[in-house]
Backbone bond lengths (Angstrom), bond angles and torsions (degrees), N, CA, C in turn:
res aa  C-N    CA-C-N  psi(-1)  N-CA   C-N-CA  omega(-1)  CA-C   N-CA-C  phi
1 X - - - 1.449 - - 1.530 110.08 -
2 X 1.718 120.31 -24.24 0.933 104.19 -160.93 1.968 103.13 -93.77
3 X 1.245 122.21 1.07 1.632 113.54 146.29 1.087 109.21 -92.09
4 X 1.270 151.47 5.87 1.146 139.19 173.03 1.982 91.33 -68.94
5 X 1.236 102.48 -59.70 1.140 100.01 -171.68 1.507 133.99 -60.83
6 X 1.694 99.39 -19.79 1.711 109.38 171.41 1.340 97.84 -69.45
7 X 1.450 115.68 -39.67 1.464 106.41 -175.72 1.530 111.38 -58.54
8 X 1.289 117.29 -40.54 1.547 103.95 -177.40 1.362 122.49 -65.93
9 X 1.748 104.65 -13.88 1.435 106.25 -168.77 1.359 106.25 -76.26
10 X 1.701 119.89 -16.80 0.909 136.62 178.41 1.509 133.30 -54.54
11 X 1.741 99.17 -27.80 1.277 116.93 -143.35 1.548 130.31 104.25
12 X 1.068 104.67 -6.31 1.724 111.26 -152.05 2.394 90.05 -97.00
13 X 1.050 93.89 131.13 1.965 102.37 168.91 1.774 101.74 -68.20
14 X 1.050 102.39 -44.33 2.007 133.56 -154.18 1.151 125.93 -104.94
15 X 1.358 133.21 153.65 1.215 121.18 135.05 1.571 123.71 -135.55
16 X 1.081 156.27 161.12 1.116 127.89 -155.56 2.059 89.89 -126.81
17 X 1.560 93.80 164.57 1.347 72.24 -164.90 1.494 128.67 -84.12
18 X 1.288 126.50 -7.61 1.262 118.85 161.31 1.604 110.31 -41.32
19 X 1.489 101.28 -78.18 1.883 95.41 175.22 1.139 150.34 -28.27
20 X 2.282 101.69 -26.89 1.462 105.53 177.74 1.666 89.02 -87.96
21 X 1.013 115.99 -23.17 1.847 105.96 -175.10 1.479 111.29 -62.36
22 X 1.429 116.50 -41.27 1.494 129.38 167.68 1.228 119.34 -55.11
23 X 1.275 131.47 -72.86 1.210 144.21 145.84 1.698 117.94 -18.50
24 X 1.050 111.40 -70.59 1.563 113.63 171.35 1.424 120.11 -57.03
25 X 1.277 103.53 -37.18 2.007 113.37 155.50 1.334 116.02 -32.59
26 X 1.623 108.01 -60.32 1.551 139.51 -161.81 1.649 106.67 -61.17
27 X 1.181 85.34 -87.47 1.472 120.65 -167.35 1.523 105.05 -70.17
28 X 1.496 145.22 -7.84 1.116 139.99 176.47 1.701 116.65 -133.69
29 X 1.446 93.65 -20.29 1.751 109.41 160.11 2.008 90.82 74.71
30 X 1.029 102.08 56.18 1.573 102.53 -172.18 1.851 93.36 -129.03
31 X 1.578 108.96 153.67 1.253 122.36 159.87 1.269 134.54 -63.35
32 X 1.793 101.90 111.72 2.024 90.16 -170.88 1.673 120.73 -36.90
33 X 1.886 118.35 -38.11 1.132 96.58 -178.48 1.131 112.88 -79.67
34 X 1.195 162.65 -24.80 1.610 162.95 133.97 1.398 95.98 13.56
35 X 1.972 99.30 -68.91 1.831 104.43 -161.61 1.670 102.48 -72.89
36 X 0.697 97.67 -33.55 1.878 105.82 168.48 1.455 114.37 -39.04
37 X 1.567 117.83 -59.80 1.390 132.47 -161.20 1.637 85.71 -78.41
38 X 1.091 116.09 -60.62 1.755 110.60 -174.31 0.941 128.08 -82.76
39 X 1.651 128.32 -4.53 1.735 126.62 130.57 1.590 127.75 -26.92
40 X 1.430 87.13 -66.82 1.606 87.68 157.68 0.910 163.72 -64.13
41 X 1.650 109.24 -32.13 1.300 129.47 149.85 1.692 111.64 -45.05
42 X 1.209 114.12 -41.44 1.797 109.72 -167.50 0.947 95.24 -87.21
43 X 1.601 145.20 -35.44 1.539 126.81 156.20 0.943 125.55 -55.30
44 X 1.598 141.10 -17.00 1.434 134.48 172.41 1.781 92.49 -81.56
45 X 0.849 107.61 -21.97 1.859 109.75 -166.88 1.275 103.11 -86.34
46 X 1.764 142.65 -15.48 1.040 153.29 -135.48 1.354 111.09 -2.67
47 X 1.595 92.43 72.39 1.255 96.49 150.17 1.188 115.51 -131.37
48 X 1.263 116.22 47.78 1.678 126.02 144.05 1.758 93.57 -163.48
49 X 1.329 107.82 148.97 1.507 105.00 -176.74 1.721 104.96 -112.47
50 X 1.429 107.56 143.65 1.562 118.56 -176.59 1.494 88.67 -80.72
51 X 1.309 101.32 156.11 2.152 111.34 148.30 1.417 99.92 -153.74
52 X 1.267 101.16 -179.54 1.446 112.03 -143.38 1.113 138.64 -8.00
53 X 1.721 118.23 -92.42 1.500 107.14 -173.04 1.907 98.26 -79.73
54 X 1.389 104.63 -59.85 1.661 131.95 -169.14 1.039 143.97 -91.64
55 X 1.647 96.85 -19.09 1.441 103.69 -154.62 1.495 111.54 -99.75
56 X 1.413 121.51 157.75 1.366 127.79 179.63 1.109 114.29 -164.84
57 X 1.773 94.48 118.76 1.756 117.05 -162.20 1.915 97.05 -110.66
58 X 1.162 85.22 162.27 1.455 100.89 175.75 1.960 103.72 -83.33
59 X 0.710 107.82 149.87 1.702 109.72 -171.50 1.428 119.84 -43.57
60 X 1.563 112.86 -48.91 1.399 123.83 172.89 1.386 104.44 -64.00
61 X 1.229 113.11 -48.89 1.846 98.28 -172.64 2.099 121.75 -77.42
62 X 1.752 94.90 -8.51 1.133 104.16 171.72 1.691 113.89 -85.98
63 X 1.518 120.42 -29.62 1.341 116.06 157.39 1.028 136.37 -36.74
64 X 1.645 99.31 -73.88 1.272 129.62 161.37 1.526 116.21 -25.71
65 X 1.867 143.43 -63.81 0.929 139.42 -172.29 1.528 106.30 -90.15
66 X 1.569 115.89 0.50 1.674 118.08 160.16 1.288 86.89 -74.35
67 X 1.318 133.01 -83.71 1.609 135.77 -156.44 1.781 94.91 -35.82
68 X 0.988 119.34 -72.12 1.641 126.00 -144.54 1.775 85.32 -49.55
69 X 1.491 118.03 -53.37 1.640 118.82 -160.21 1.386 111.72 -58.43
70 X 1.489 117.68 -41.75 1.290 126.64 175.44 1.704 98.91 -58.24
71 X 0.962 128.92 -60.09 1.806 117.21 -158.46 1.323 92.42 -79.64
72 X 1.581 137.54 -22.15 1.544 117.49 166.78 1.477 120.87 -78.05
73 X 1.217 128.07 -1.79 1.240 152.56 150.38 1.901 117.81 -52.11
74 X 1.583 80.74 -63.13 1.963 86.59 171.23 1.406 116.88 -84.78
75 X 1.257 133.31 10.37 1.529 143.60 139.76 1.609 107.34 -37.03
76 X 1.328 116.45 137.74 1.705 117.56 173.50 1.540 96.72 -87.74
77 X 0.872 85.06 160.27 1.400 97.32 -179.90 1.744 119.72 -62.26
78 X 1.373 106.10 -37.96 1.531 123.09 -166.39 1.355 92.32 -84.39
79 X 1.279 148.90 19.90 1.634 143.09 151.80 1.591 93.04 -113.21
80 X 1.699 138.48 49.98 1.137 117.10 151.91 2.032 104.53 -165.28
């Protein structure tokens, strides 16, 4: 969680998981399979949520771009 969050400081919603494995390599000096085994673990734990192919947001920022899609969804069509 805690590059998830440099990533946000970054700018970043996401990270996908090669990058947090890289990153968590980097920045925490830990073994990709280590971050591997406990990637997963915090997704079975939801405490970080996957979406689609890669990506993996921290809960608030995965809300957050659920909320935004749903109300661009209820947009008519003829305002876009």
């Amino acid at each position: 969680m805690y590059v998830l969050n440099e990533l946000s400081n970054d700018g970043h919603c996401y990270g996908t998981r090669e990058q947090l494995l890289e990153e968590s390599e980097k920045i925490l000096e830990i073994e990709k399979s280590r971050v591997d085994s406990m990637l997963d673990r915090m997704i079975e734990e939801k405490a970080v949520m996957p979406d689609g192919e890669d990506a993996i947001f921290l809960l608030p920022f995965y809300h957050s771009e659920l909320g935004i899609a749903n109300r661009m969804k209820a947009i008519p069509k003829k305002y876009y």
